[in-house]
N, CA, C and O atoms as CSV, one atom per row, in Angstrom:
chain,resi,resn,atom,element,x,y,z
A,1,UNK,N,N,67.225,65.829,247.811
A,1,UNK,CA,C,67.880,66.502,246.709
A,1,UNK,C,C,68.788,65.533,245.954
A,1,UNK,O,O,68.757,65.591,244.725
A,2,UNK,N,N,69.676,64.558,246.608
A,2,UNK,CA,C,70.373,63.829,245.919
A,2,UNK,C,C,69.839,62.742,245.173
A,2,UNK,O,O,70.124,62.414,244.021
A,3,UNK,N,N,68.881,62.124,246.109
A,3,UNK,CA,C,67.932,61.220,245.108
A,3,UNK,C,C,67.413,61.584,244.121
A,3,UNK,O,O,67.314,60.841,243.145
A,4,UNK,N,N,66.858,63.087,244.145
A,4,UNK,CA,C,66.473,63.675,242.853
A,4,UNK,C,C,67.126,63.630,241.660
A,4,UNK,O,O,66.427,63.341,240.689
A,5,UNK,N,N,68.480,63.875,241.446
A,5,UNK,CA,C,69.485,64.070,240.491
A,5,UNK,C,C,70.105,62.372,240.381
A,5,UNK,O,O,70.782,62.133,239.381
A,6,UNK,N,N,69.977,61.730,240.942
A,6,UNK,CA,C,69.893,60.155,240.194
A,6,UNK,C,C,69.073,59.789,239.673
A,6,UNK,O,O,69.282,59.020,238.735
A,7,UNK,N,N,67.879,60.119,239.986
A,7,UNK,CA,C,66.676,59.917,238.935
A,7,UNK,C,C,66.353,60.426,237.480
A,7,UNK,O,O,65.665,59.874,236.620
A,8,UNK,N,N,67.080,61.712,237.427
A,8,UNK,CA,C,67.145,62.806,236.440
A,8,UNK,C,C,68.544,62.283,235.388
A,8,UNK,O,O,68.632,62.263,234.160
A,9,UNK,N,N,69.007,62.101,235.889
A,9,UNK,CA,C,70.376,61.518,235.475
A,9,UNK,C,C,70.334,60.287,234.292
A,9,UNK,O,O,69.993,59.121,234.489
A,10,UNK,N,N,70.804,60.922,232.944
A,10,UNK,CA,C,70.415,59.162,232.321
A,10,UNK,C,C,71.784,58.482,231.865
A,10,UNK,O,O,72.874,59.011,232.084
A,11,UNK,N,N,71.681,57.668,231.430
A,11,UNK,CA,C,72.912,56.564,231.288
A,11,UNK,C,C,73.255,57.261,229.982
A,11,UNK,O,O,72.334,57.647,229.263
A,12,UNK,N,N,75.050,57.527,229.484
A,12,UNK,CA,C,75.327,57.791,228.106
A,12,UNK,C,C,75.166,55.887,227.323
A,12,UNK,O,O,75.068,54.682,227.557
A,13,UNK,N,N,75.210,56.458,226.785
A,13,UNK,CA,C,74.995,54.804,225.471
A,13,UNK,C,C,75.960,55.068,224.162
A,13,UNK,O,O,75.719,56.138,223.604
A,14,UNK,N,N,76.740,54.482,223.727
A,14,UNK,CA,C,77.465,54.297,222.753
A,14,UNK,C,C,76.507,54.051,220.999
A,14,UNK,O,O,75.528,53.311,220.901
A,15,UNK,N,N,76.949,54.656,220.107
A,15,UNK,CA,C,75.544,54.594,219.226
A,15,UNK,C,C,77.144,54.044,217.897
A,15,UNK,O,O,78.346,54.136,218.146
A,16,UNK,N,N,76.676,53.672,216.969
A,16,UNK,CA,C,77.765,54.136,215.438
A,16,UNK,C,C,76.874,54.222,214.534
A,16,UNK,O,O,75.720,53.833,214.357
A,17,UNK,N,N,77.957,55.048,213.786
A,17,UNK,CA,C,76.918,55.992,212.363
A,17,UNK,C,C,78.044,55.658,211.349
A,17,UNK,O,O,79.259,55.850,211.309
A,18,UNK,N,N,76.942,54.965,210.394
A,18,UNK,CA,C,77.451,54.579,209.055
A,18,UNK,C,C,76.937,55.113,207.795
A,18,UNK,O,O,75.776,55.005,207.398
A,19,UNK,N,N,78.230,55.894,207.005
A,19,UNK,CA,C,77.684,56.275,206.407
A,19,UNK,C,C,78.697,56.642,205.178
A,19,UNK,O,O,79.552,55.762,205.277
A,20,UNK,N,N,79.033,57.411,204.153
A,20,UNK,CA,C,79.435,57.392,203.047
A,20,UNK,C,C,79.546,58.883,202.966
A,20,UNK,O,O,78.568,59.476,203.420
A,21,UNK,N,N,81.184,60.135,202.163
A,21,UNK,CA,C,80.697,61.421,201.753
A,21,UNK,C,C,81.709,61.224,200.345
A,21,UNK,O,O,82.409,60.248,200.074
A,22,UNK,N,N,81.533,62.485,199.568
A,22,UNK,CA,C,82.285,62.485,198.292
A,22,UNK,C,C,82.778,63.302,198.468
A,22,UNK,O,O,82.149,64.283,198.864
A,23,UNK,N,N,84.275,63.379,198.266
A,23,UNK,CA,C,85.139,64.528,197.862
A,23,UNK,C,C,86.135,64.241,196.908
A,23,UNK,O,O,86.650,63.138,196.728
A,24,UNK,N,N,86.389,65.313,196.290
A,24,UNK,CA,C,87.222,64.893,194.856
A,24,UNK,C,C,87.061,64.153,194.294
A,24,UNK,O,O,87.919,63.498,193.702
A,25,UNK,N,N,85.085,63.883,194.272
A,25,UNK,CA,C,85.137,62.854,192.703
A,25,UNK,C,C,85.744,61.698,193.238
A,25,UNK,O,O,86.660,61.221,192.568
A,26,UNK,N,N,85.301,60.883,194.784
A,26,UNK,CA,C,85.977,59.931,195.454
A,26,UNK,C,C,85.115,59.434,196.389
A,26,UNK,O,O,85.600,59.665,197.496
A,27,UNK,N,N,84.186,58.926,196.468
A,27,UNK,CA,C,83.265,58.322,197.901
A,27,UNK,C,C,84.485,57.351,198.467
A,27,UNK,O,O,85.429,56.614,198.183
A,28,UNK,N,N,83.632,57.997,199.561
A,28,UNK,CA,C,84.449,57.762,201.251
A,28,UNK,C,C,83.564,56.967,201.914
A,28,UNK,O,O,82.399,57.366,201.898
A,29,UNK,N,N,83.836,55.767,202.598
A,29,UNK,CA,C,82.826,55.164,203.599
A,29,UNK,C,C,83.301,55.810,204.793
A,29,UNK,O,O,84.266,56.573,204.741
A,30,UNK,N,N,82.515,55.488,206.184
A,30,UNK,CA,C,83.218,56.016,207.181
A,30,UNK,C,C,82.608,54.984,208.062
A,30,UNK,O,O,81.850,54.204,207.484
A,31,UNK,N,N,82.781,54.816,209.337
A,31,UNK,CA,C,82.546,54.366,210.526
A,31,UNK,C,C,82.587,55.301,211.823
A,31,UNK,O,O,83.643,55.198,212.447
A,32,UNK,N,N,81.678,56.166,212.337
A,32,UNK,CA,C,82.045,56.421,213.924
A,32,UNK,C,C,81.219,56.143,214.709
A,32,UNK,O,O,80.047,56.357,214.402
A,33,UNK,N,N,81.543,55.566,216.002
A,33,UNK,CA,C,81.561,55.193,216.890
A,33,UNK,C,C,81.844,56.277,218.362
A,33,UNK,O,O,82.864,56.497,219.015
A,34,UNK,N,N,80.725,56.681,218.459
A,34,UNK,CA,C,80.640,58.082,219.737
A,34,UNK,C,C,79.515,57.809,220.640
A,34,UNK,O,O,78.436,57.342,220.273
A,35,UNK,N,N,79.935,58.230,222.234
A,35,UNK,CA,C,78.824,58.591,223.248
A,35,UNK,C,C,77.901,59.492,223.164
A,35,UNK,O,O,77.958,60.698,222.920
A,36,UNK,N,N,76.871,58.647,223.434
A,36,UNK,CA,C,75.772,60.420,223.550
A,36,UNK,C,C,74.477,60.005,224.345
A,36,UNK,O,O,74.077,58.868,224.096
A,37,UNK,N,N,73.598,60.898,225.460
A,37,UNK,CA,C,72.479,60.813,225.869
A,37,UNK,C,C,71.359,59.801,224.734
A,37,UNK,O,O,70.701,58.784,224.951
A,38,UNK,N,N,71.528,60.564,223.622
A,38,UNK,CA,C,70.406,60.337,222.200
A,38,UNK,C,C,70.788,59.941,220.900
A,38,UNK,O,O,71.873,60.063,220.332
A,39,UNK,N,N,69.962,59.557,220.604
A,39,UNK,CA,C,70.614,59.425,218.795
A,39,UNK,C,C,70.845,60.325,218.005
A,39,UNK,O,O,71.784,60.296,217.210
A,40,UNK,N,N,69.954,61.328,218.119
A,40,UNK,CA,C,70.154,62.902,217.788
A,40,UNK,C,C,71.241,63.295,218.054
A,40,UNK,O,O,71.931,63.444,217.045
A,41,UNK,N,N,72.022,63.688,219.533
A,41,UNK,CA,C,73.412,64.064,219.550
A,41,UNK,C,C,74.339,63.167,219.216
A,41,UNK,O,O,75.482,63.623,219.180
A,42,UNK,N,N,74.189,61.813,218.908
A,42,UNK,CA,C,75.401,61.104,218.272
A,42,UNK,C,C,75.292,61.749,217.004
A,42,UNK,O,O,76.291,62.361,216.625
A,43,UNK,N,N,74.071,61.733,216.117
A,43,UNK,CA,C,74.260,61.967,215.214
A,43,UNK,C,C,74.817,63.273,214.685
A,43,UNK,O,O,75.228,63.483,213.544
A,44,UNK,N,N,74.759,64.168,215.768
A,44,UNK,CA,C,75.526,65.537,215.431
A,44,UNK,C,C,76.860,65.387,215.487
A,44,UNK,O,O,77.626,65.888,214.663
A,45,UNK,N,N,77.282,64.544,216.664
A,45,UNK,CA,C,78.181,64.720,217.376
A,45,UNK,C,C,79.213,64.353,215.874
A,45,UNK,O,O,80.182,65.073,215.630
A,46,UNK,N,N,78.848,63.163,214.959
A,46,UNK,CA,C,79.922,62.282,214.123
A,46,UNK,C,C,79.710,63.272,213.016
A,46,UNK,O,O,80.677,63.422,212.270
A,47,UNK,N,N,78.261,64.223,212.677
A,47,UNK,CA,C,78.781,65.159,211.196
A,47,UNK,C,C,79.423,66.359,211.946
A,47,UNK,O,O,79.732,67.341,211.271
A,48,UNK,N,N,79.646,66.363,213.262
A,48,UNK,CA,C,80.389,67.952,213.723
A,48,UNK,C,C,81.940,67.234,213.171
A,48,UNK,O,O,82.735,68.128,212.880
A,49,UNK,N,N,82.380,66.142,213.021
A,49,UNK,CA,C,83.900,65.539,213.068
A,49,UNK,C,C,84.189,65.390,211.928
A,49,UNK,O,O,85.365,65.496,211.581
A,50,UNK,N,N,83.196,65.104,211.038
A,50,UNK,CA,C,83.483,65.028,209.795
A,50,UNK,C,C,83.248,66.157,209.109
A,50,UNK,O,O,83.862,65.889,208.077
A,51,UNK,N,N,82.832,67.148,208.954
A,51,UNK,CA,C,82.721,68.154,208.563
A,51,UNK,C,C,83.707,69.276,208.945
A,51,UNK,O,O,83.871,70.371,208.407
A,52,UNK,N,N,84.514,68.556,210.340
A,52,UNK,CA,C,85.716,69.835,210.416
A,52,UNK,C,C,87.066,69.354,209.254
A,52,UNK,O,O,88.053,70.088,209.202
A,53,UNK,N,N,86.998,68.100,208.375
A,53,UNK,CA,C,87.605,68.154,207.402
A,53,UNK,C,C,87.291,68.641,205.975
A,53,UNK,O,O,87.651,68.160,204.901
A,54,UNK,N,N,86.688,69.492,206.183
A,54,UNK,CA,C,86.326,70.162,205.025
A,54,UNK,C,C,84.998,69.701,204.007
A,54,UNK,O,O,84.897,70.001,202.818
A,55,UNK,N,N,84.220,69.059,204.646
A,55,UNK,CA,C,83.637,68.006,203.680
A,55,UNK,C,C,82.058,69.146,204.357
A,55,UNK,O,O,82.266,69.864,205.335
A,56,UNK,N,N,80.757,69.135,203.747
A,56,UNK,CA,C,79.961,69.785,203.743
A,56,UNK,C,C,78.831,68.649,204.068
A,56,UNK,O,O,78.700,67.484,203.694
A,57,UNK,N,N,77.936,69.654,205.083
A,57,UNK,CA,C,76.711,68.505,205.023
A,57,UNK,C,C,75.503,67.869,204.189
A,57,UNK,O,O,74.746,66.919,204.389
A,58,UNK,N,N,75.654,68.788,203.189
A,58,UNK,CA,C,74.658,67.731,202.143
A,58,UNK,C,C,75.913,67.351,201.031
A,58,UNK,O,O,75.831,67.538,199.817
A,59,UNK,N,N,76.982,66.824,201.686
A,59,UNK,CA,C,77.989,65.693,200.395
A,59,UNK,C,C,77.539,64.498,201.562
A,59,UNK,O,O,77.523,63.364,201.083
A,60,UNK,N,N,77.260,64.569,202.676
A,60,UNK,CA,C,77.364,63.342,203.693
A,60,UNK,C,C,75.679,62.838,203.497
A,60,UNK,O,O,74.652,63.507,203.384
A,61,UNK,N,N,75.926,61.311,203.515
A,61,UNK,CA,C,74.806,60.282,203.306
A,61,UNK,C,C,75.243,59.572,204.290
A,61,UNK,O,O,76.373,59.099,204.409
A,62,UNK,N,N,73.949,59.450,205.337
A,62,UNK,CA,C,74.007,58.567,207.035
A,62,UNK,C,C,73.281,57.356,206.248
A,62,UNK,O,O,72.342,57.665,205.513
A,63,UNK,N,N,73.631,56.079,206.348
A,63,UNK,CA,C,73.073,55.169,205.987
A,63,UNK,C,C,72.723,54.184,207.240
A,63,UNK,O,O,72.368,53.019,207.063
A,64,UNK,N,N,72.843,54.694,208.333
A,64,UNK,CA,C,72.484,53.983,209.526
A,64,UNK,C,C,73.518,54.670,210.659
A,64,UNK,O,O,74.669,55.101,210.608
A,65,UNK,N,N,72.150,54.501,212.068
A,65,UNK,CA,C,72.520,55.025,213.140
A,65,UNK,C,C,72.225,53.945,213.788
A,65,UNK,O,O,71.118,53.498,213.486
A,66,UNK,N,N,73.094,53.053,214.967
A,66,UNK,CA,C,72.359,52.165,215.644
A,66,UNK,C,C,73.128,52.325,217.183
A,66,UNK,O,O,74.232,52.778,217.484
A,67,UNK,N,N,72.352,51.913,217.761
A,67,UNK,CA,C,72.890,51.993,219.505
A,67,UNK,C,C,73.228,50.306,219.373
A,67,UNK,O,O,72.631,49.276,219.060
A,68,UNK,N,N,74.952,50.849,219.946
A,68,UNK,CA,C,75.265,49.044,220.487
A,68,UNK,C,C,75.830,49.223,221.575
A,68,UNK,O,O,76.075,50.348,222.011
A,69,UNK,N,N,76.162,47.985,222.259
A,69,UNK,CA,C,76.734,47.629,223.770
A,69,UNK,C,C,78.465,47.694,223.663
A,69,UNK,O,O,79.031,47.837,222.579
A,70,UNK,N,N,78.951,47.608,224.528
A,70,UNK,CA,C,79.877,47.995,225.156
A,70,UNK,C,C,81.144,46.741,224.128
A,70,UNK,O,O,82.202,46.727,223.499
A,71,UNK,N,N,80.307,46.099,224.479
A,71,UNK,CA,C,81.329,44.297,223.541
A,71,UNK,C,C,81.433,44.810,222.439
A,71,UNK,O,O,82.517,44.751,221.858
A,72,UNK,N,N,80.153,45.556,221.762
A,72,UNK,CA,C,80.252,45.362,220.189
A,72,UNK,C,C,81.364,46.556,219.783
A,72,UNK,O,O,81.844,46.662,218.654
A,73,UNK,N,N,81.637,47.312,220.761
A,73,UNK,CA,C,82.550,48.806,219.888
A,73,UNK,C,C,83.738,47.882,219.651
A,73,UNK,O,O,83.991,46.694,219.851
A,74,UNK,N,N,84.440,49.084,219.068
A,74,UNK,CA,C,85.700,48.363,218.066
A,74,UNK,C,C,86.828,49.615,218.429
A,74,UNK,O,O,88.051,49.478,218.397
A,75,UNK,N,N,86.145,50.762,218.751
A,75,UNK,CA,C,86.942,51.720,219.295
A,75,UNK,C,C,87.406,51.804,221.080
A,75,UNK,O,O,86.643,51.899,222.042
A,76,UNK,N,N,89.075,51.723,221.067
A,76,UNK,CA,C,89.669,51.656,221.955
A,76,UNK,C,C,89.237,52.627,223.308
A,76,UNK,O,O,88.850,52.375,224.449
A,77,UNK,N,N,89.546,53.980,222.466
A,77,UNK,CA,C,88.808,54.778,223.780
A,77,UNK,C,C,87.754,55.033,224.339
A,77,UNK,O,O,87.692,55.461,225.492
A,78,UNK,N,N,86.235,54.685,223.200
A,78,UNK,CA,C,85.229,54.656,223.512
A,78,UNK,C,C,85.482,53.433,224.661
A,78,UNK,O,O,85.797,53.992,225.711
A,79,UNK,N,N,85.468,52.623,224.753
A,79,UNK,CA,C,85.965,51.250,225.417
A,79,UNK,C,C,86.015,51.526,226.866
A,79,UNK,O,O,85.206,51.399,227.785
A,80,UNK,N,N,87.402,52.006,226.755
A,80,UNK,CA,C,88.071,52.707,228.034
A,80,UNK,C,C,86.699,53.568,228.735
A,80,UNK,O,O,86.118,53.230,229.766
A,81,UNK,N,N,86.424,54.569,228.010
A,81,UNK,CA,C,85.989,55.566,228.678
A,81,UNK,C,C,84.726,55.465,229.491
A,81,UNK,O,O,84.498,56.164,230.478
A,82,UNK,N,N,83.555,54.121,228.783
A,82,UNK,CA,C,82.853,53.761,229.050
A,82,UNK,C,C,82.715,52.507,230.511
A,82,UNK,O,O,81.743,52.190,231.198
A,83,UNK,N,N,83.665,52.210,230.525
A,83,UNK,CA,C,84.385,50.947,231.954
A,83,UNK,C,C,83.769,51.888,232.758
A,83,UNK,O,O,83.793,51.764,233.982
């Protein structure tokens, strides 16, 4: 049983999503940098954060999703959390 659930078990991976939204007649670049199983839930994970500031999902343009390593983040707690 326990061997089972290490096998099943997958590694989180650190991904960042770059991308750009408009509000007030103002483009915004952004940078985040979040854990996730997939690229799919990173990619939810960074328009669920940006969108709780009021900003809507078709003002947001993803101009890249990429999975990087542990060296390349720039964010402190991702950092931490990942050690």
């Amino acid at each position: 049983m326990i061997q089972w659930f290490y096998l099943v078990m997958s590694e989180i991976k650190i991904f960042r999503i770059i991308g750009n939204y408009k509000k007030s007649h103002k483009k915004y670049l952004f940078r985040k940098e979040v854990r996730a199983l997939r690229e799919e839930d990173a990619l939810e994970k960074a328009l669920s954060q940006i969108t709780s500031i009021g900003i809507l999902r078709r003002q947001i343009n993803i101009q890249e999703v990429k999975q990087i390593s542990l060296e390349e983040s720039q964010d402190y707690l991702i950092r931490e959390l990942s050690e």
